[in-house]
C-alpha positions as a Markdown table, in Angstrom:
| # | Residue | x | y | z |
|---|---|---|---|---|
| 1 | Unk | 0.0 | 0.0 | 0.0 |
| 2 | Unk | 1.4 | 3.4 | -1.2 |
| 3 | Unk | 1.0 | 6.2 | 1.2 |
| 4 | Unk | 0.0 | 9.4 | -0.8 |
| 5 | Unk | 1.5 | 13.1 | -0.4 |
| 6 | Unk | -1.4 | 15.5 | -0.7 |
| 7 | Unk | -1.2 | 19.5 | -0.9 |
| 8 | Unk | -3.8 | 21.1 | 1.5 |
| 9 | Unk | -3.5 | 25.1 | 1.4 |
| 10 | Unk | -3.4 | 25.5 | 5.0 |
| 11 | Unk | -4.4 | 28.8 | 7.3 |
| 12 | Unk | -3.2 | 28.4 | 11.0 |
| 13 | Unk | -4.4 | 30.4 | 14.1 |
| 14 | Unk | -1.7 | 30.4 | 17.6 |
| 15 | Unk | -1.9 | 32.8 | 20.2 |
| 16 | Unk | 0.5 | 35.2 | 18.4 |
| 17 | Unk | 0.6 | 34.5 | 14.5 |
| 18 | Unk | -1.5 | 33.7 | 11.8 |
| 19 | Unk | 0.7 | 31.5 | 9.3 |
| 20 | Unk | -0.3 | 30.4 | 5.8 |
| 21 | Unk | 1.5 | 28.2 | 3.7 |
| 22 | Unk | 1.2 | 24.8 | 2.3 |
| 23 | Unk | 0.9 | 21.5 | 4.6 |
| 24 | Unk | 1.3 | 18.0 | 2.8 |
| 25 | Unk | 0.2 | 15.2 | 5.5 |
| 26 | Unk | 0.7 | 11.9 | 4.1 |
| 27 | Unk | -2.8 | 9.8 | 3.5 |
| 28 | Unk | -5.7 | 10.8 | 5.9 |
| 29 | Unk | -5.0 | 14.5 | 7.2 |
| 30 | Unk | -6.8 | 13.6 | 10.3 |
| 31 | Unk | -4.6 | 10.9 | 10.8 |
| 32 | Unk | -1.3 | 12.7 | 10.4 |
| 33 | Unk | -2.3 | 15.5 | 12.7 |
| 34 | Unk | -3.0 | 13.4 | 15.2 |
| 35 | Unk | 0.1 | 11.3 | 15.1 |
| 36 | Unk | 2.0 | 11.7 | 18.1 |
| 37 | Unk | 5.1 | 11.0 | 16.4 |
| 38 | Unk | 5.1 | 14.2 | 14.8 |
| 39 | Unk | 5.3 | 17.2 | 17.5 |
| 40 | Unk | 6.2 | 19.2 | 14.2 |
| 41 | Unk | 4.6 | 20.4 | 11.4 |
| 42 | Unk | 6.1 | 21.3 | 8.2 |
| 43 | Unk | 4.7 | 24.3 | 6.4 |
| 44 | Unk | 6.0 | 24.9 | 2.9 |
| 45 | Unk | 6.0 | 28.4 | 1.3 |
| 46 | Unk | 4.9 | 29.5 | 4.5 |
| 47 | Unk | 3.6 | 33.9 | 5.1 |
| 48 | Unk | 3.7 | 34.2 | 8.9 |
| 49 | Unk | 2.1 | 37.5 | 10.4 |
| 50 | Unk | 2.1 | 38.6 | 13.7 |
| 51 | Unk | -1.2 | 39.0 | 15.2 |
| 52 | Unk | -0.3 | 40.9 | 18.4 |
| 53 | Unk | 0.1 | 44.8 | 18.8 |
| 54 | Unk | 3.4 | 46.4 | 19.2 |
| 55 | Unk | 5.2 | 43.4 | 18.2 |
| 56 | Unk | 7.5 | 44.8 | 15.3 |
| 57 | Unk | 8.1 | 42.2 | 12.6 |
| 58 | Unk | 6.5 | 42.7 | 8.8 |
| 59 | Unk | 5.3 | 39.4 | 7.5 |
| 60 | Unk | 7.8 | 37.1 | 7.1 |
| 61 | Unk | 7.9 | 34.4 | 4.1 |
| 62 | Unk | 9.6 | 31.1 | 4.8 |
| 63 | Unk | 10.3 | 27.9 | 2.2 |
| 64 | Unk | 9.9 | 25.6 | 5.1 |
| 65 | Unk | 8.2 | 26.5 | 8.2 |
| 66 | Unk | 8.2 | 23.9 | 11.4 |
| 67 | Unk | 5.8 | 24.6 | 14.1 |
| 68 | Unk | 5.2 | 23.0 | 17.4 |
| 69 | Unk | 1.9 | 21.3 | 16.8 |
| 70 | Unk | 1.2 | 22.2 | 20.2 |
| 71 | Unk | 0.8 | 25.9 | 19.3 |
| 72 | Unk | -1.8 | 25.4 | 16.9 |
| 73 | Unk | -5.7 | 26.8 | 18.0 |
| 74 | Unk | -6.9 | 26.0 | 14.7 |
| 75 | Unk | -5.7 | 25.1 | 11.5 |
| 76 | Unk | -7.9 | 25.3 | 8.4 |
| 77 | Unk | -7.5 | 23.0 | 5.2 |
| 78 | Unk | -8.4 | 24.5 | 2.4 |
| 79 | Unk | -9.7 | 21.7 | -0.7 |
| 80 | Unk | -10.2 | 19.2 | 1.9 |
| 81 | Unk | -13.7 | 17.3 | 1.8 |
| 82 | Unk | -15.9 | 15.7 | 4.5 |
| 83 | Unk | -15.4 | 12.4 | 2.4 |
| 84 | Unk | -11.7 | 12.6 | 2.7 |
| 85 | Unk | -12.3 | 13.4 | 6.6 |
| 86 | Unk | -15.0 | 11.1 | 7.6 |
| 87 | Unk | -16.2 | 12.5 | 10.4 |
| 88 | Unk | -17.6 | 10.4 | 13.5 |
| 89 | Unk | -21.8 | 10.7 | 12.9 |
| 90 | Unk | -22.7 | 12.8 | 16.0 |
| 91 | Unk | -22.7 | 16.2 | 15.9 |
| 92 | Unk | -23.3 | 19.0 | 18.7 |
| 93 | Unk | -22.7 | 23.2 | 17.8 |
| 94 | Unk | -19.9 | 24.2 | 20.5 |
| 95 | Unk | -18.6 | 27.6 | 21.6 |
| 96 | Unk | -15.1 | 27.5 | 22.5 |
| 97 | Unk | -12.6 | 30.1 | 24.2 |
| 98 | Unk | -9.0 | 30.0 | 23.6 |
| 99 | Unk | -7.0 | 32.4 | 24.7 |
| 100 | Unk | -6.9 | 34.7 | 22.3 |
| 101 | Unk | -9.9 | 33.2 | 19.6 |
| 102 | Unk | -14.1 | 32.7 | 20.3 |
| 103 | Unk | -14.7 | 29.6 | 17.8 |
| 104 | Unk | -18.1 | 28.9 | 17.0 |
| 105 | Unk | -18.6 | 25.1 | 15.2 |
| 106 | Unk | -19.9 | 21.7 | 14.9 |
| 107 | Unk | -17.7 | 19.1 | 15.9 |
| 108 | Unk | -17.9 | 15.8 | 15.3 |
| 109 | Unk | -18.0 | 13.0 | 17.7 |
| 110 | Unk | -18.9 | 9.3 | 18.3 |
| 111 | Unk | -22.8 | 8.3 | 19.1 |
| 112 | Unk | -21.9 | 7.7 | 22.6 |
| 113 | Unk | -19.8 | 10.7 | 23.5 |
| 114 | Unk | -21.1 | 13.1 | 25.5 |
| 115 | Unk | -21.0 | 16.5 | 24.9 |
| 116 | Unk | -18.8 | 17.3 | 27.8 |
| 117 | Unk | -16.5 | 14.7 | 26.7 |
| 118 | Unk | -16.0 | 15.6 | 23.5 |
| 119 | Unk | -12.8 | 17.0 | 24.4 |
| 120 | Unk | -11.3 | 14.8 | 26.8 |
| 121 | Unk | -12.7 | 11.3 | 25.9 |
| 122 | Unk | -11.5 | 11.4 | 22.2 |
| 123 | Unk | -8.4 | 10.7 | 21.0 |
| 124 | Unk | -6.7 | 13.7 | 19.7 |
| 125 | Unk | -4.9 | 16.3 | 20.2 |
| 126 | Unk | -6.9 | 17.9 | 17.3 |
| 127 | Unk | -10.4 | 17.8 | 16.8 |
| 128 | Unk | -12.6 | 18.1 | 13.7 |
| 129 | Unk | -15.3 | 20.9 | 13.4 |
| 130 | Unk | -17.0 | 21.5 | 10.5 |
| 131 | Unk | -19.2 | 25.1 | 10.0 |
| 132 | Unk | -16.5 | 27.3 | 11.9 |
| 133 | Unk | -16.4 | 30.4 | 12.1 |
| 134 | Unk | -13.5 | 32.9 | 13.9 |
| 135 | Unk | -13.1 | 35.7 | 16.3 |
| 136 | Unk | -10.1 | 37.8 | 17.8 |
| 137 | Unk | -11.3 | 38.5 | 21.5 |
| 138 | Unk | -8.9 | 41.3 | 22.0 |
| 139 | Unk | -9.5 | 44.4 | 20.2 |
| 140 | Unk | -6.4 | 45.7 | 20.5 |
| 141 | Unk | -4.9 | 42.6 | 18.1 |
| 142 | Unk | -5.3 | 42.3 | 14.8 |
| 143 | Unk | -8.6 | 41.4 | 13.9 |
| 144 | Unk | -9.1 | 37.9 | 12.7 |
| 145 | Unk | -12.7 | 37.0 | 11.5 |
| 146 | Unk | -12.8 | 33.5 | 9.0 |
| 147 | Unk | -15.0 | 31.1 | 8.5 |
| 148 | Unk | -14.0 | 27.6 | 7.5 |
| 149 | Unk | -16.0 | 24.7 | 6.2 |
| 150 | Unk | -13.6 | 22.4 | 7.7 |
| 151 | Unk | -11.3 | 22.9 | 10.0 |
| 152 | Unk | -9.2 | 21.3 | 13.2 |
| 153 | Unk | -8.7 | 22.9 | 16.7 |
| 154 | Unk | -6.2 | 21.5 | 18.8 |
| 155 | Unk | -7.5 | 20.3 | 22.0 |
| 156 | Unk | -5.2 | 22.3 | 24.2 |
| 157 | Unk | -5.8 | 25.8 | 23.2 |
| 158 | Unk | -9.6 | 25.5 | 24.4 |
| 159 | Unk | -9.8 | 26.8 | 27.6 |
| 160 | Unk | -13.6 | 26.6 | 28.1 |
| 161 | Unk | -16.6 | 25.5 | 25.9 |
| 162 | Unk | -20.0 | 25.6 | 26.3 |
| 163 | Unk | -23.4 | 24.6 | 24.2 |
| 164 | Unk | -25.0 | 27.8 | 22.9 |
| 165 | Unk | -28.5 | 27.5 | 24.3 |
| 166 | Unk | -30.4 | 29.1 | 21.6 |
| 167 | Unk | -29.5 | 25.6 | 19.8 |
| 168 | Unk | -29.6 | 21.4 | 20.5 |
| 169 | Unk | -26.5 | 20.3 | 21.7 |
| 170 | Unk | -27.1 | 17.5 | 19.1 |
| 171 | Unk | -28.2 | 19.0 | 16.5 |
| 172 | Unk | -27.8 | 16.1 | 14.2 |
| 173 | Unk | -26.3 | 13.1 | 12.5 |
| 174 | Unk | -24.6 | 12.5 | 9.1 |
């Protein structure tokens, strides 16, 4: 069995930077994220810009960019597909606080995960969320508003969650 190189154009929230580049996991993204072999990921023709105030440094372009995966919040693939992904069948709209983003998403999960699990009880460290959609908290920062399709948030960088109550914590299945 051959294990195929794909090209994902990739956007990546941390506390500090937004970094865009080019990320090419090898067979399932979801997979190669979460392998814990790989503390690093490898971001080709990578634009980093610095997302806090007073911090002095124009955007900076890098061939090869290798960052910590635990300093991810979220990174978005761009031409990826739910049928590539997969995603588990259950399905609950969560708020999440990181420390510098307020996501807004589905994420995915197994029938028989609870809600308040969803986060701990999964394996990880990144999690699927489909529907996303971005805020800056601070308004002193440069101002990040996206929206994603598709998208993974790294388990670590949530600091709190919460089910919006306007909505069904399950609001369905695929």
């Amino acid at each position: 069995m051959q294990i195929i190189e794909k090209r994902y154009p990739v956007d990546i929230l941390t506390a500090n930077y937004r970094i865009s580049g080019e990320l090419r996991p090898l067979g399932n993204p979801t997979v190669y994220l979460n392998d814990a072999s790989r503390t690093t990921l490898t971001i080709f023709d990578a634009m980093v810009v610095s997302l806090r105030p007073g911090i002095q440094m124009e955007p900076m372009a890098a061939t090869a960019l290798y960052v910590p995966k635990k300093e991810l919040h979220v990174l978005i693939l761009g031409k990826l597909t739910l049928e590539e992904i997969k995603p588990l069948p259950k399905v609950a709209r969560i708020v999440c606080l990181t420390e510098t983003y307020l996501l807004h998403g589905d994420f995915h999960m197994g029938m028989d995960t609870k809600v308040v699990d969803v986060f701990s009880m999964l394996a990880g460290p990144f999690f699927f969320a489909s529907n996303i959609r971005i805020t800056s908290l601070y308004t002193d920062a440069v101002s990040v508003h996206a929206a994603a399709g598709l998208a993974y948030v790294h388990h670590e960088a949530i600091k709190a969650f919460y089910v919006p109550d306007e909505e069904d914590s399950e609001i369905s299945t695929q």
